[in-house]
C-alpha positions as CSV (number, residue, x, y, z in Angstrom):
1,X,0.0,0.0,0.0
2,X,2.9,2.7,0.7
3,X,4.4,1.6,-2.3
4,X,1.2,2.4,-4.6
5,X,0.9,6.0,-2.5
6,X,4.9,6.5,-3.2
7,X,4.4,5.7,-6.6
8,X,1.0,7.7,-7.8
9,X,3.2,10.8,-5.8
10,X,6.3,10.4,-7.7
11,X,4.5,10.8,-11.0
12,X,1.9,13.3,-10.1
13,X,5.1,15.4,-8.9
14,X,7.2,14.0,-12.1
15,X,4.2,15.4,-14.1
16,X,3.9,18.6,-13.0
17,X,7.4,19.3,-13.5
18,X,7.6,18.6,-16.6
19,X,4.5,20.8,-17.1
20,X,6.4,23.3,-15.0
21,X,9.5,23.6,-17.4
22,X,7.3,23.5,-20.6
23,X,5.4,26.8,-19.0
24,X,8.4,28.3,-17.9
25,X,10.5,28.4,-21.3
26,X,7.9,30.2,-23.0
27,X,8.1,34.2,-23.2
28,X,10.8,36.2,-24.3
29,X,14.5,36.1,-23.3
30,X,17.5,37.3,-24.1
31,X,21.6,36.4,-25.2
32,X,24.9,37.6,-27.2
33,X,26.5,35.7,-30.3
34,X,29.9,36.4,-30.1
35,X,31.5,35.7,-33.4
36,X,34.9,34.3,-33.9
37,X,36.5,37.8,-33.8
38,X,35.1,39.0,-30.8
39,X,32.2,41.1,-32.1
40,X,29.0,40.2,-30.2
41,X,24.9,40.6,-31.4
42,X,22.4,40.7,-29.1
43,X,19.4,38.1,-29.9
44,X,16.2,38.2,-28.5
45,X,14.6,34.8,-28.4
46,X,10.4,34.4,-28.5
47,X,9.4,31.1,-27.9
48,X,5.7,29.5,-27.4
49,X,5.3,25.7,-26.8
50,X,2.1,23.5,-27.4
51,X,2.5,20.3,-26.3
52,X,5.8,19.0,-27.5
53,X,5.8,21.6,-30.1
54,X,8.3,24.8,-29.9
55,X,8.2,27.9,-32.1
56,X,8.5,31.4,-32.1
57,X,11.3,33.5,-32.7
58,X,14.6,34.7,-32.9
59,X,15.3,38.6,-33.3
60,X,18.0,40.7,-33.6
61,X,19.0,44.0,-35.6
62,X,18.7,42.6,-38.9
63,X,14.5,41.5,-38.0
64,X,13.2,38.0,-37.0
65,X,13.9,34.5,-38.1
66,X,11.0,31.7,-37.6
67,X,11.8,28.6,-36.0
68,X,11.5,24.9,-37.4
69,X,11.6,21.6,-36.6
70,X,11.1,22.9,-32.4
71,X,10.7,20.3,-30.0
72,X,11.0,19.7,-26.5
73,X,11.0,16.9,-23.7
74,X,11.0,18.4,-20.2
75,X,13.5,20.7,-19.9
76,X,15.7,19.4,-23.4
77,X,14.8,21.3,-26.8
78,X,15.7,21.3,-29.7
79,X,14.8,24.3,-33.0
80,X,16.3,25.1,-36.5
81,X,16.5,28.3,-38.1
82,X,17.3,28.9,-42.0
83,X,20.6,31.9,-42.1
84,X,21.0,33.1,-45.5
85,X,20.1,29.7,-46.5
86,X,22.3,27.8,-43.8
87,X,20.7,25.8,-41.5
88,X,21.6,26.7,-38.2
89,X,20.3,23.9,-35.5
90,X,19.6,24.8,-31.8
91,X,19.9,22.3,-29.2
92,X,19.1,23.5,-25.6
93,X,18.6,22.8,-22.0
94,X,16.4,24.5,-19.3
95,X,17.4,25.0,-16.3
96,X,14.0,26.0,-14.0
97,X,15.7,26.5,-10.8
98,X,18.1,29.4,-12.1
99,X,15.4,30.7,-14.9
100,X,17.8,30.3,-17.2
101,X,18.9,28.5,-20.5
102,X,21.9,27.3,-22.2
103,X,22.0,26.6,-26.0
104,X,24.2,24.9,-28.3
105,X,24.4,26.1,-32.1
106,X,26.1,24.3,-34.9
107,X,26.1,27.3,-37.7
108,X,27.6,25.3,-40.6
109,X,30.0,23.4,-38.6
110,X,31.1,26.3,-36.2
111,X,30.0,25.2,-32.8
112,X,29.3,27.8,-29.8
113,X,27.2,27.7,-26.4
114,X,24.7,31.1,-25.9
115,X,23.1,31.8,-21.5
116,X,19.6,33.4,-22.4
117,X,18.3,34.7,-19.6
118,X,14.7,35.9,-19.5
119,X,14.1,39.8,-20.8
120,X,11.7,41.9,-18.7
């Protein structure tokens, strides 16, 4: 019997987390490229999630690229944008205890790692 109350518990509480960092993510935040030579833009990152899908947006001077192919799994996800006709894919983590988020990008086989923190 505590076994069956230990267990319904650890997945109602494994549920709403899960539900807690797809919630979280969305809204806007905020990070710096830095480019090989030092010189750093500031992005502005949009994102909305439904379900397991993530879009939204990534702005900077220039105007907005749409993201594709967005997914995420708790606090993993994953989104593509299209650079001048690159491909650029994202892969991040979420991090709900800090409100904060790291991503990976692979921009035609130059790697870096981007903090977004959320804008007010």
């Amino acid at each position: 019997m505590k076994s069956r109350i230990f267990m319904t518990t650890a997945l109602v509480c494994g549920a709403l987390f899960c539900f807690a960092a797809f919630a979280d993510l969305s809204g806007k935040w905020s990070a710096s490229f830095k480019t090989q030579d030092g010189t750093e833009f500031p992005l502005t990152y949009t994102f909305k999630i439904d379900g397991d899908k993530l879009t939204g947006t990534v702005g900077s001077s220039q105007g907005d690229i749409e993201m594709t192919d967005g997914k995420i799994n708790g606090s993993d996800f994953s989104f593509s944008l299209s650079v001048n006709g690159t491909d650029v894919k994202n892969v991040g983590k979420y991090y709900a205890a800090a409100d904060s988020a790291g991503i990976d990008v692979d921009f035609g086989g130059m790697k870096s790692h981007m903090s977004l923190k959320r804008a007010n």
